[in-house]
N, C-alpha and C positions, 0 to 999 in steps of 0.2 A: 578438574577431572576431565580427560580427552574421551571420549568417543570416537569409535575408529569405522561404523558400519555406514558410511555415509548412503550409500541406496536405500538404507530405511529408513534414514531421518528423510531422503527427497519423497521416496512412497507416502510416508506422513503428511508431511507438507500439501502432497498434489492432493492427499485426500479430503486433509482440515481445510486449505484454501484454495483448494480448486486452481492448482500455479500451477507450472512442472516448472521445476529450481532442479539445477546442474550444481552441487557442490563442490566449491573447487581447492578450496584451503581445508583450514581444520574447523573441528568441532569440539564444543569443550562444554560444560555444565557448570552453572553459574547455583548456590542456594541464596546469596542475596544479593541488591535489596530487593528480589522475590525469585522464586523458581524458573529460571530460565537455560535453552539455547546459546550459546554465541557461535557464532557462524561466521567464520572469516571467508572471505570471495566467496558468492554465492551468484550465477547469474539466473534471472528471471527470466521467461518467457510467456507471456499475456497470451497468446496465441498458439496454440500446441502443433498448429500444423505447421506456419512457415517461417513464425515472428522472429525476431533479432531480438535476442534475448538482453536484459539490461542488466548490469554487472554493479553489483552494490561490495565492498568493501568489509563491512563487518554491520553484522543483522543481528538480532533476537527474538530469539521464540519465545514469551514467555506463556509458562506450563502451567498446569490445573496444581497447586500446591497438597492437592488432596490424593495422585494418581500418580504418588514419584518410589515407588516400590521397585518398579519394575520396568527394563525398559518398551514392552508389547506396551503395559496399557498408561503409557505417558499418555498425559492430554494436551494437542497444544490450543493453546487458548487467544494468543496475538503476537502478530507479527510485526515486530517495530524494529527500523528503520531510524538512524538519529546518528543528526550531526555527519553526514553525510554527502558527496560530493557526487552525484547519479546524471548520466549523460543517458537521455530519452530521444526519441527516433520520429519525427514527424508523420513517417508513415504508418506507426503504430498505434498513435492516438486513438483511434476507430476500438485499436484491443485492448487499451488501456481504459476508457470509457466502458467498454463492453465488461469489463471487469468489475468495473468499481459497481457495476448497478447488478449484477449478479445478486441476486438474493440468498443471502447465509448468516450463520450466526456469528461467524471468526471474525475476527478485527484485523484490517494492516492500517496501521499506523506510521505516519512520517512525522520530527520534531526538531526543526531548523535544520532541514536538510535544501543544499542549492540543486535544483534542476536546470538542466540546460540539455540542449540540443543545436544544430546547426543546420542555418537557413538554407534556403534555395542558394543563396549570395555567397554560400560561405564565410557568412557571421554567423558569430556565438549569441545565441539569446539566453538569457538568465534569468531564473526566478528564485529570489533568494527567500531565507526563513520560510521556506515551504512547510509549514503544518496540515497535515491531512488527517482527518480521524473520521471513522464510520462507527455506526452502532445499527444494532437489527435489533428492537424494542417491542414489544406491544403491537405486532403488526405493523412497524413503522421502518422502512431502512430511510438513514442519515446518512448524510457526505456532507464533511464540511472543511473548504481548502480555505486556507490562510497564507496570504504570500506578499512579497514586492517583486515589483516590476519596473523596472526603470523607474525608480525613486517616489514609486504609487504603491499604495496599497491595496490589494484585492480581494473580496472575498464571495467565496460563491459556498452555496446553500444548495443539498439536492434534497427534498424531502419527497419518499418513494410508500404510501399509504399503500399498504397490497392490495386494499380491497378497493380503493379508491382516487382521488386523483393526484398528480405529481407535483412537483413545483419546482422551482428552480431560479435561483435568485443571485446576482451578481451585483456586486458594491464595488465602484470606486469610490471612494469619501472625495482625495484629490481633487478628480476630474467632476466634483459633484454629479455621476451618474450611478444609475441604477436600473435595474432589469430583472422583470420580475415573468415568467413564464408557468402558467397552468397547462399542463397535461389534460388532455380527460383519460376517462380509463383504460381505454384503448392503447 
């Protein structure tokens, strides 16, 4: 099933996740294997006022199975991102950071997706099997990236206690290191 009003699937979007997404391809309605979006060419922007938007391929929404009557009161519920080939911008990190710690309830989700970007040198850096997932629990926001790196494995930990203090934890197994950082509440 296509969908043809793309300005109010992006209106949605900026509302549910706080993005502003430029839809560039089509839109289509997925019932399984769950209530979903598919979104071909969609680009991101982490930054509303000046960012370089990042251009993902084919995305999904997946929707509140309970709130699929009608298209006003769709609910979207996560936004995943899989399997996936996404070119990130060095100097955007600041709004990609900025993003992920934003406190909400909506999920985006990445699921063996390759990130790359290019250096100051003009080399290509890669992170390949990028898994990313967040949860907003109990007063709790989670970040948690899974990735390789030049033939290592990484994994970073953001735990965000609202009322309380942060953490923030980085594993090479590899390189046997580790990094473990407390926030206070400030």
């Amino acid at each position: 099933y296509k969908l043809s009003n793309k300005k109010a699937v992006e209106k949605k979007i900026k509302n549910t996740f706080k993005i502003d997404a430029k839809i560039i391809g089509d839109i289509s309605y997925n019932f399984l294997p769950s209530p979903r979006l598919v979104i071909k060419k969609i680009g991101l922007n982490f930054d509303s006022k000046k960012g370089k938007r990042t251009e993902i391929n084919k995305s999904y929404i997946l929707l509140s199975p309970f709130k699929l009557k009608n298209f006003k009161n769709l609910k979207l519920e996560k936004f995943l991102i899989s399997n996936e080939k996404i070119k990130i911008y060095p100097k955007e990190f600041k709004n990609y950071f900025t993003y992920f710690t934003i406190l909400k309830k909506e999920n985006m989700i990445l699921r063996n997706c390759e990130l790359f970007f290019i250096d100051s040198r003009k080399e290509t850096i890669i992170f390949s099997n990028v898994n990313l997932n967040e949860k907003f629990k109990n007063n709790k926001h989670q970040i948690k990236l899974d990735t390789i790196f030049s033939n290592g494995k990484i994994k970073i930990k953001f735990l965000n206690h609202l009322k309380g203090k942060k953490y923030f934890k980085v594993e090479m197994p590899n390189l046997d290191t580790s990094l473990n950082i407390i926030f206070n509440e400030g």
